[in-house]
C-alpha positions in Angstrom: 0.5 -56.3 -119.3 0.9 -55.7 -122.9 2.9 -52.1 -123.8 2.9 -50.3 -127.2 5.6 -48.4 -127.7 4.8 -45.7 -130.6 7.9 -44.5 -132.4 11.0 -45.6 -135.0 14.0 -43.9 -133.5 16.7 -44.2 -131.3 14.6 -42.8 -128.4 12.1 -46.0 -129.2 14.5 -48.3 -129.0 16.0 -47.0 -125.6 12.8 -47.0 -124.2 11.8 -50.3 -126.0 15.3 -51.9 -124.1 14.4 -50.6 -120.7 10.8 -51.8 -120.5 11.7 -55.1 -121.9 13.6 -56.0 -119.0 10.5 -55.6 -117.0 8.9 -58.2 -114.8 5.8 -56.6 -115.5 5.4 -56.2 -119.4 4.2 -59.6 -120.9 4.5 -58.4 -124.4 5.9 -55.8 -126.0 5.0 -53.8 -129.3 7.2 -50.9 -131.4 4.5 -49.2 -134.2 6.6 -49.0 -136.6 10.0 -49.4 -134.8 13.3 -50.0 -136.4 15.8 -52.7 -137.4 16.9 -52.7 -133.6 13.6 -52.7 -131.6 12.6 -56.1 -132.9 15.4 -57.5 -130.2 13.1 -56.5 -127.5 9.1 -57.0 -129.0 7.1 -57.2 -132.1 7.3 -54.6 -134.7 3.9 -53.6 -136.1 3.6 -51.7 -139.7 1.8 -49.2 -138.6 2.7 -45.6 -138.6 2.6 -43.2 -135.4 0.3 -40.8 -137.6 -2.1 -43.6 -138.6 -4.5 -43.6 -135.8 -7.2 -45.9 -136.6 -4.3 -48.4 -137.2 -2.9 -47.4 -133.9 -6.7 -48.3 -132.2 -6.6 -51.6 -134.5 -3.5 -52.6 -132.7 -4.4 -51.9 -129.4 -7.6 -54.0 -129.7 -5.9 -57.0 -131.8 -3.1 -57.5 -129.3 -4.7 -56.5 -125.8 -2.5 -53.6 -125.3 -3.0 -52.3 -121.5 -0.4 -49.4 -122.0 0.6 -46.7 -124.6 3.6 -45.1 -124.3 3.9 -42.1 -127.3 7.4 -41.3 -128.5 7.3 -38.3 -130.7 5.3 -34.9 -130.5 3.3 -35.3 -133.5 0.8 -37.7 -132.6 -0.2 -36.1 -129.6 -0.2 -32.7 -131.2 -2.9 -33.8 -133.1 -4.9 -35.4 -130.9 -3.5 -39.0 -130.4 -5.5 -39.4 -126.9 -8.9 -37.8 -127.7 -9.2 -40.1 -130.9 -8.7 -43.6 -128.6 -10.9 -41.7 -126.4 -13.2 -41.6 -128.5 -12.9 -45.0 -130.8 -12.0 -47.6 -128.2 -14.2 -49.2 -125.4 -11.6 -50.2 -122.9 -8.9 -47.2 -123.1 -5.2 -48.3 -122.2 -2.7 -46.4 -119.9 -1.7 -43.6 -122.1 1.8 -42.1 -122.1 1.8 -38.6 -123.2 -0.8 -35.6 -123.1 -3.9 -34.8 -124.9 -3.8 -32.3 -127.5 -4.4 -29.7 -125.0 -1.3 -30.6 -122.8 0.9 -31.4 -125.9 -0.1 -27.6 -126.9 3.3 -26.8 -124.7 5.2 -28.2 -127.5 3.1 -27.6 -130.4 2.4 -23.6 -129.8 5.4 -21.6 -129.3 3.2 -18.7 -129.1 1.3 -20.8 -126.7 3.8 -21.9 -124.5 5.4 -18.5 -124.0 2.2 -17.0 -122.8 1.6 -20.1 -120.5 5.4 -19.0 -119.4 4.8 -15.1 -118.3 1.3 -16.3 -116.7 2.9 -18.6 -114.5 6.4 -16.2 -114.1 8.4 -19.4 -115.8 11.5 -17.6 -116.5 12.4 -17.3 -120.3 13.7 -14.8 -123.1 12.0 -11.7 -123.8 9.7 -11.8 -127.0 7.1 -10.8 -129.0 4.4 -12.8 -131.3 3.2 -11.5 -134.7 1.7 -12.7 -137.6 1.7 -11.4 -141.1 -1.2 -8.8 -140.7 1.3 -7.5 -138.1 4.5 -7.4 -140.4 5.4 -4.3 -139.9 5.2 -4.2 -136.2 7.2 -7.6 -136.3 9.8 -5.4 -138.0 9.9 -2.9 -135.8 9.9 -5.0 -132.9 13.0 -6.7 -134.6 14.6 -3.2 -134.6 13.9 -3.2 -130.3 16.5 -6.4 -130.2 20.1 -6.8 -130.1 21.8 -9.2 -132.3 21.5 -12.3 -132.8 17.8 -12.6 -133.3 16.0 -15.2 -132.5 12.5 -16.0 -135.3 10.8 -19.1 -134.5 7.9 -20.6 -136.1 5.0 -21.3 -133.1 3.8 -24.9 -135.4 5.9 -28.0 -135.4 7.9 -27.5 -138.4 10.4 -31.2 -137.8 13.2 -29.3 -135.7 13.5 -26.8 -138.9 11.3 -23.5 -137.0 14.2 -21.5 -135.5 16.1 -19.4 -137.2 19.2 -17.6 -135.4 20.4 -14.7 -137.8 22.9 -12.2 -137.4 22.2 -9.2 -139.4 19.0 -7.4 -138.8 18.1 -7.2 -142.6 19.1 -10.8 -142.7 16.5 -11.4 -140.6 13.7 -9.6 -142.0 13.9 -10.7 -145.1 13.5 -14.7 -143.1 10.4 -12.7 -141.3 9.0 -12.0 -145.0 9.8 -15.7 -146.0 8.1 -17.2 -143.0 5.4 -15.3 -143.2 5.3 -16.3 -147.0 5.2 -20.0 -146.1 8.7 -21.0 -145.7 7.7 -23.5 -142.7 3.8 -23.8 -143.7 1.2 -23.3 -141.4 3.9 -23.4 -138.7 4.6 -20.1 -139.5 1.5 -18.3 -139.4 2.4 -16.8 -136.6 6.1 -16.1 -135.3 7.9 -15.2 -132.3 10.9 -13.7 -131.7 12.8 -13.8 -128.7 15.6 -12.2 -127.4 18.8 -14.1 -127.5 20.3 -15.4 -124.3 24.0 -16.4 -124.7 24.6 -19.1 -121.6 25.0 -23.1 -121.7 22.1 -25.4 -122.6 21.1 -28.4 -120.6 18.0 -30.5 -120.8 16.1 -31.6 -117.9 13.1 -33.9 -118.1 10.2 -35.3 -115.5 7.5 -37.8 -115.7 4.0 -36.3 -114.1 0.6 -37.8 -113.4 -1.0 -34.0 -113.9 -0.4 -33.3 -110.2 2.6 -35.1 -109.0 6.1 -35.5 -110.2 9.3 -37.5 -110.8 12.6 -35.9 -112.2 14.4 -38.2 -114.4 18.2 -37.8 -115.4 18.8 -35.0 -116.9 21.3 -34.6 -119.7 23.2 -32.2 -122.7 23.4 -32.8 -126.0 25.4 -31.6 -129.4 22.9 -30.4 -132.0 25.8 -29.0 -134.3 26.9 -31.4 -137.2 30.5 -30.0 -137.0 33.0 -30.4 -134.3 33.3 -27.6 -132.0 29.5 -27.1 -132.2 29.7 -25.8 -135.4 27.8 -26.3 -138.9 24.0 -26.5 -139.4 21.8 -27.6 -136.2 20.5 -32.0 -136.5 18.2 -33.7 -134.1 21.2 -34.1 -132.0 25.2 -35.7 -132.6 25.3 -37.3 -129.0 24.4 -36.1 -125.0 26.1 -36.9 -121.6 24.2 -37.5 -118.6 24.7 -36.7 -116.1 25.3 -33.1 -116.5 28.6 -31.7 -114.3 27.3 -28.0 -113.6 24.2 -29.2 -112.8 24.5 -29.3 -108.9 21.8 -29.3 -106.3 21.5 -25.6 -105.6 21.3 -25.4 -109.4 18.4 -28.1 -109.8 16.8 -26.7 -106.7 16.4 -23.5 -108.9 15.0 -25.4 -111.3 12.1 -27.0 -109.0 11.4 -23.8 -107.8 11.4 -21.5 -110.5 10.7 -24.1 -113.5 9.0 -27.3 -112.6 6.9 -26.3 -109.8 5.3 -23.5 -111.3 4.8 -25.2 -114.7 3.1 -28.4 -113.2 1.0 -25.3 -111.3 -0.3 -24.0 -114.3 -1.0 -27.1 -115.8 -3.4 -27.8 -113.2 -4.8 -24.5 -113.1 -5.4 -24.5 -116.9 -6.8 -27.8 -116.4 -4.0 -29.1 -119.3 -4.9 -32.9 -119.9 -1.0 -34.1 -119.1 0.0 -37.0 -117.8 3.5 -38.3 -119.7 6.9 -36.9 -119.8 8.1 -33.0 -120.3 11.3 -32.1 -121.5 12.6 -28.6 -119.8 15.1 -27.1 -122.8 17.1 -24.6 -120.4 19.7 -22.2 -120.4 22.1 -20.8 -117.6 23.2 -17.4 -118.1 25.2 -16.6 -115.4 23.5 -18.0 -112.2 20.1 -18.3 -113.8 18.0 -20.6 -115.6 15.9 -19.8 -118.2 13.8 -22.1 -119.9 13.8 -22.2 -124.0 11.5 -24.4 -125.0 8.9 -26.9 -123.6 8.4 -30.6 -125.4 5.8 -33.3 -124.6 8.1 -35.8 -124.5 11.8 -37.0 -124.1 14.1 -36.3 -126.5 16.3 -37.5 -128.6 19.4 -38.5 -128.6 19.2 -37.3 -124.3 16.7 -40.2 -124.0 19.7 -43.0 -125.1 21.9 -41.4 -122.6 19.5 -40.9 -119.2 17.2 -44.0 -119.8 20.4 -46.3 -119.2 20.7 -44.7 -115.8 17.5 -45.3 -114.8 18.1 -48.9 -112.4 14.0 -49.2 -111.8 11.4 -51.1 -113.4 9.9 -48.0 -115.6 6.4 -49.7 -116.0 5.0 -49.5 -112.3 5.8 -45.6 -112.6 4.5 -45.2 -116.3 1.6 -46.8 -114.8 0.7 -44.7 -112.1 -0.2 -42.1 -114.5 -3.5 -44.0 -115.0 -4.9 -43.2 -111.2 -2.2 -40.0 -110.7 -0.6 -42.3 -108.0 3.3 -41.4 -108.5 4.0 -39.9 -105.5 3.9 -43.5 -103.9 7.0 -44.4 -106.2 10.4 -43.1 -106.7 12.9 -43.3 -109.4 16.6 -45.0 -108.5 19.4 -43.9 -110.5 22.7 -45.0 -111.1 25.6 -42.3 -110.2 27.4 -43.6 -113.7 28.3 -41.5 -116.1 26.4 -42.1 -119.4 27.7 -41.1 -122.7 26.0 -41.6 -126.5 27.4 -40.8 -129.9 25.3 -40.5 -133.2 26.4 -42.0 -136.1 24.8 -40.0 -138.7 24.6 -40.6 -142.7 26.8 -38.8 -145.2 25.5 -35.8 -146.0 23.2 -35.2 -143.3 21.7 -32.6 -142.2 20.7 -31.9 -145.8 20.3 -34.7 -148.6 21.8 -38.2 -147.7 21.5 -41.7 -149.4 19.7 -45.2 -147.9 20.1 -48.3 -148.1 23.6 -48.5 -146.7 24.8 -52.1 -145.4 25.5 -51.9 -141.6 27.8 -54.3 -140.1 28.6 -54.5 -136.5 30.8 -56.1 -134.2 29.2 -56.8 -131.1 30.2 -57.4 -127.6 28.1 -58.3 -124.5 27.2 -54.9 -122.7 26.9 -53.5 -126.1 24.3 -50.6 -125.8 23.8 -49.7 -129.5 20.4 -47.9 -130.1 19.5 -48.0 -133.4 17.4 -44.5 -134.5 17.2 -44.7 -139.0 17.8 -48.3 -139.4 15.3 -50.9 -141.1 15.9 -54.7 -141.9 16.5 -55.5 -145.6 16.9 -59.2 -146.6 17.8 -60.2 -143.4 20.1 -57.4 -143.1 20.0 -53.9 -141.2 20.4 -51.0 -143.3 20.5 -47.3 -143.3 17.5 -45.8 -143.4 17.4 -42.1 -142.1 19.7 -39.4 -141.3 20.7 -40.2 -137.4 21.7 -44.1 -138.4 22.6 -45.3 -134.5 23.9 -44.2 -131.5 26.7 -45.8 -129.3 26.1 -45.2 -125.6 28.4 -46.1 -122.5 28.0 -46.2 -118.9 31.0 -45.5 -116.6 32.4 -44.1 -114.0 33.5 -40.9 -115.4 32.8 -38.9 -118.1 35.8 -40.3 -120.2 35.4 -43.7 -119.1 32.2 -43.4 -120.5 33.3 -41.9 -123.9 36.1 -43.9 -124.6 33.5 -47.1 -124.5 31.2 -45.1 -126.6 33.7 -44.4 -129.4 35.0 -47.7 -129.0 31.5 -49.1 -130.0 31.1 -46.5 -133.0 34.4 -47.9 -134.4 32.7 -51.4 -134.5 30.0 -50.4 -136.7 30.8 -49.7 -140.0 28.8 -48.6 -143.1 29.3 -46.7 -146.0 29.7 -42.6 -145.2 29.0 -42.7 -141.6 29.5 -39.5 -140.2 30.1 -39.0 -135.9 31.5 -36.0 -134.4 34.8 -36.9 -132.5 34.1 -34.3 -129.6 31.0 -34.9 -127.7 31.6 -34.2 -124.0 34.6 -32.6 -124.3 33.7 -28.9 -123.0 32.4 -31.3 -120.2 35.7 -32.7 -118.9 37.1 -30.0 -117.5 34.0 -29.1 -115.2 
């Protein structure tokens, strides 16, 4: 069949490698893709939030199968507009707008959370006729406190703030607009102090598969410290994560979720990303995205040894319980190399040059081609991952590759995985 792959980043171009390699994609599309993805299909010009492009595509090149990369697309409505535009609609990856409503709601999704007893933080939802009882709701928490915008505000919407004045004064600002319509409403949460780990599953609205599931380094600065990114690098597997631990995370998390999708009749069928949180010996769940993430999805898709496309295509007739998911017991690890300057204002445009070896496995996430040459052309430039045996086995080859690629004021944090190795 022919696939479309919808996306530019690093995430993209993992999953744009791994479906390549199947014996059942004929051709393969990335809308818009990157300066990497073109190894492995056809980039299209055409932008994720350009729907009626999107439908163009699917018709001109026979596409049998959609799979969406980020949240914003199906936010608003990706699935409902094919629905509604094309005659012959294509295996979709990814919910409808009322199933990406998990990501795209905090307010949302933390309802959908008590309802179903999903455990997760304490918190309260206001909106700027309630100011005052935001503030003294504020008043009920102990430091940190935890504001979050309930739109899609591009991985800006949470705030983490220290001093209760501090953080009504940012209740004022959001309220005011700082994060647009994102912030309308807000919700704050109570602040659980623990160790984060992402865990992510594939469903057909009624059945399951767990994929790998992975950590990641949001934190610019070594020692996670500095302003929050989209993410400086993940290990998967995860060493804490053992099977009493994921069994508690069936039980408690996955099950009842994929419960209330049903029983909220949620159109869903595509992958959900479980942000969660052990303090002490339980596992709370932070947030909710209708997708995989990014950089997690350049470390767990390597692990992944079977052909993706039979199971992405089982969503179409809710048949994946007749397949299962093999994966390798190798350690994966990815580094981000990042532009100077990032996560505030950085320059494009940068030459890239890279020393490859066979085995490479060199996503790229902000690159484009220029001249017949790949150049910078976001914040998160490429990520180096590495498969081994252990965790730094793994790291070492990942590092390795980062010192192969060169261009001007690459940044990379020099510690990803550490806290890991003595686990």
């Amino acid at each position: 069949m022919n696939i479309l792959i919808l996306g530019s980043g690093g995430r993209e171009h993992a999953l744009s490698w791994k479906i390549s390699q199947s014996s059942h994609c004929d051709r393969l599309f990335i809308a818009p893709g990157n300066g990497g993805t073109s190894a492995h299909g056809t980039n299209i010009d055409v932008q994720v939030g350009d729907f009626n492009g999107i439908a163009k595509s699917i018709k001109e090149y026979s596409i049998r199968m959609v799979v969406v990369g980020p949240e914003v697309p199906l936010v608003n409505g990706l699935k409902e507009y094919l629905q509604s535009s094309l005659e012959t609609i294509p295996i979709f990856v990814g919910p409808g707008k009322s199933g990406a409503i998990l990501e795209g709601s905090k307010a949302y999704s933390k309802e959908f959370m008590k309802k179903y007893n999903v455990p997760t933080a304490a918190y309260g939802t206001f909106s700027k006729k309630t100011l005052s009882e935001a503030k003294a709701f504020l008043k009920t928490m102990d430091a940190p406190y935890v504001l979050k915008a309930d739109g899609l505000a591009a991985g800006k919407g949470v705030l983490i703030i220290d001093q209760l004045a501090e953080a009504e004064a940012a209740l004022d600002e959001m309220f005011s607009g700082k994060f647009g319509d994102a912030s309308s409403t807000v919700v704050i949460e109570e602040f659980l102090d623990g160790i984060e780990f992402s865990v992510f599953t594939l469903i057909d609205g009624k059945n399951y598969v767990i994929l790998p599931e992975a950590k990641d380094y949001k934190r610019i600065g070594e020692g996670d410290t500095g302003l929050n990114t989209g993410g400086m690098g993940a290990i998967s597997p995860v060493p804490f994560v053992d099977d009493t631990l994921m069994d508690q995370v069936k039980q408690h998390i996955i099950e009842p979720t994929i419960r209330g999708i049903e029983t909220e009749q949620l159109d869903y069928r595509g992958f959900i990303f479980f942000g969660l949180i052990k303090v002490g010996d339980t596992v709370k769940v932070i947030e909710y995205n209708c997708r995989l993430g990014d950089p997690e999805t350049e470390a767990i898709i390597p692990r992944i040894t079977s052909d993706l496309v039979p199971i992405l295509a089982s969503l179409g007739d809710q048949s994946l319980d007749q397949h299962s998911l093999q994966i390798s017991e190798n350690i994966c690890s990815t580094v981000m190399m990042v532009s100077g300057g990032y996560p505030e204002a950085y320059e494009k445009g940068k030459n890239i040059t890279i020393d490859g070896q066979d085995g490479d496995l060199l996503f790229h996430a902000g690159t484009i081609e220029s001249d017949e040459n790949i150049v910078t052309n976001g914040g998160r430039v490429l990520s180096a991952s590495a498969l081994s045996h252990d965790i730094q086995s793994a790291l070492d080859k990942s590092y390795d590759l980062v010192n192969r690629v060169s261009f001007d004021q690459k940044n990379f944090r020099t510690d990803i995985g550490k806290d890991l190795l003595a686990l």
